[in-house]
N, C-alpha and C positions, 0 to 999 in steps of 0.2 A: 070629080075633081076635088081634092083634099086643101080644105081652107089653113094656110099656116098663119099663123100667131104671130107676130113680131110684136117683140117684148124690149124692154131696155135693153137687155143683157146680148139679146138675140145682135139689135142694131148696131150697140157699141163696139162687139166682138166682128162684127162685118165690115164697117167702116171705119177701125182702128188701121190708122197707115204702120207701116210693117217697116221696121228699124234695117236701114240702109247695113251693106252688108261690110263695110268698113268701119263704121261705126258700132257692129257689132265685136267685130275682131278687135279694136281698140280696147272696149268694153271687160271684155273677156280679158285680154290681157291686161288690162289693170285690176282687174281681180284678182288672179294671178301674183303678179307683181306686187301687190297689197300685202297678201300672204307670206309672201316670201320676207316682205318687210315687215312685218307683224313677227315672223320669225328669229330674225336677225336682228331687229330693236329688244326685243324681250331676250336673249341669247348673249348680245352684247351689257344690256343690264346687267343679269348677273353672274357673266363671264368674264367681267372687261378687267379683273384685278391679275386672271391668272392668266389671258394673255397678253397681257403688260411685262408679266412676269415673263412668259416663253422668250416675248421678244426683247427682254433685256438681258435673259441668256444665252441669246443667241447669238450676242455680241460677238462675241470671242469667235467665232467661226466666220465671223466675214471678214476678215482680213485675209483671205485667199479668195473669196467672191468677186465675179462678174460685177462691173461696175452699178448696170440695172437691180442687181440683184441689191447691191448694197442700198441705192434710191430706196427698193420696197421694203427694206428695214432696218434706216439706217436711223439717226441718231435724233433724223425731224420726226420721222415715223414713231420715234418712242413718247417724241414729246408730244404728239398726237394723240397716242394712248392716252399717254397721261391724262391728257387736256381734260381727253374724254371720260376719265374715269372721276376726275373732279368733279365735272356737271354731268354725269349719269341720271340723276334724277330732272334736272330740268329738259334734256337728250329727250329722254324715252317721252315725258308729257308732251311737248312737239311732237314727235315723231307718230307718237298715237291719235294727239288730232289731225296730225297730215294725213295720215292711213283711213281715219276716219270721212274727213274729206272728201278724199280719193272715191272711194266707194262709196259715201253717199250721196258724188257729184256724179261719175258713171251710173248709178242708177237710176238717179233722175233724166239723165240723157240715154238712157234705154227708153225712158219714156216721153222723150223727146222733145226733153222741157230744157229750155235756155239755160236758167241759174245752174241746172246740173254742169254746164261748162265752166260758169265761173267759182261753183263749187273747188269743181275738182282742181281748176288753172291754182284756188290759192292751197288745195293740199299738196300740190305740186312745186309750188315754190316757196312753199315753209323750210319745208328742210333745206332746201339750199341757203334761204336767209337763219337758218338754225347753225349752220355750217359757218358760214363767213361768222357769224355773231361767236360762238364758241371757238373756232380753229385760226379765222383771219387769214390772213397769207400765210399760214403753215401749210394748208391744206393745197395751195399751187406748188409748195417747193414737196414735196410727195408725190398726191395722184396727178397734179397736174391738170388743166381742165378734162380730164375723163369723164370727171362726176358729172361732168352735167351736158354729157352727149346726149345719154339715154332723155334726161327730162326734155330737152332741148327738140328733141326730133317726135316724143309725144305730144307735147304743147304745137306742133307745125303742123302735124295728123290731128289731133282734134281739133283745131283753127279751122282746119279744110272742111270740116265737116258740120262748121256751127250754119251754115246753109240749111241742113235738116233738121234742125231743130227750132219748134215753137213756142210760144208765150214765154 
């Protein structure tokens, strides 16, 4: 009979509880999601002049557009750009600590530590307070509450799941 060893590494790797499988999928998809937003912060940095530009001449052709069409690039939507391309640089500093957040709060709750929730809950509600702070009510008379479906229904899903998570 073969005597085995139990070493730290041995016991901690046995008795590590194993990350529920909803909270792995959250996880993952804020990774994901991070990415994409790491994409499109850094894209609208140093694009935001020359589509400012498309959609001011684009003008001239909605005046035979579909009313919706006209809402997604009509004259609030310019001034939106705009807005955005004034504070570009304060924009992206948010937006990189909220990404930042994000992923460093999901990884902490891969490892199924508490703060990783309220990590991630404030890089998740930076940008929308980046949003109001920068656009104001320009941003309801455009997308409309849209924007904040998606965070709305992540913050509901990781709430449900701060059950498995410790210290």
């Amino acid at each position: 009979m073969a005597d085995t060893i139990i070493t730290d590494s041995n016991f901690a790797s046995e008795n590590k509880p194993e990350i529920p499988s909803t909270l792995n999928v959250l996880t993952i998809l804020t990774f994901i999601g991070s990415a994409l937003e790491l994409y499109n912060s850094v894209k609208n940095f140093l694009y935001g002049k020359e589509d400012l530009q498309r959609l001011e001449d684009s003008q001239e052709k909605l005046a035979t557009a579909p009313a919706w069409v006209k809402k997604l690039a009509g004259p609030e939507v310019i001034e939106l750009a705009r807005q955005s391309l004034e504070n570009r640089v304060p924009i992206l500093i948010l937006e990189l600590v909220a990404i930042t957040l994000c992923v460093y709060g999901a990884i902490e709750m891969r490892k199924l530590k508490k703060q990783g929730y309220m990590l991630w809950l404030a890089g998740e509600l930076l940008p929308i307070a980046s949003i109001l702070i920068f656009a104001g009510t320009l941003i309801f008379q455009t997308l409309g509450a849209i924007i904040f479906i998606f965070p709305l229904i992540f913050i509901i899903l990781y709430t449900t799941q701060r059950k498995n998570l410790v210290n």
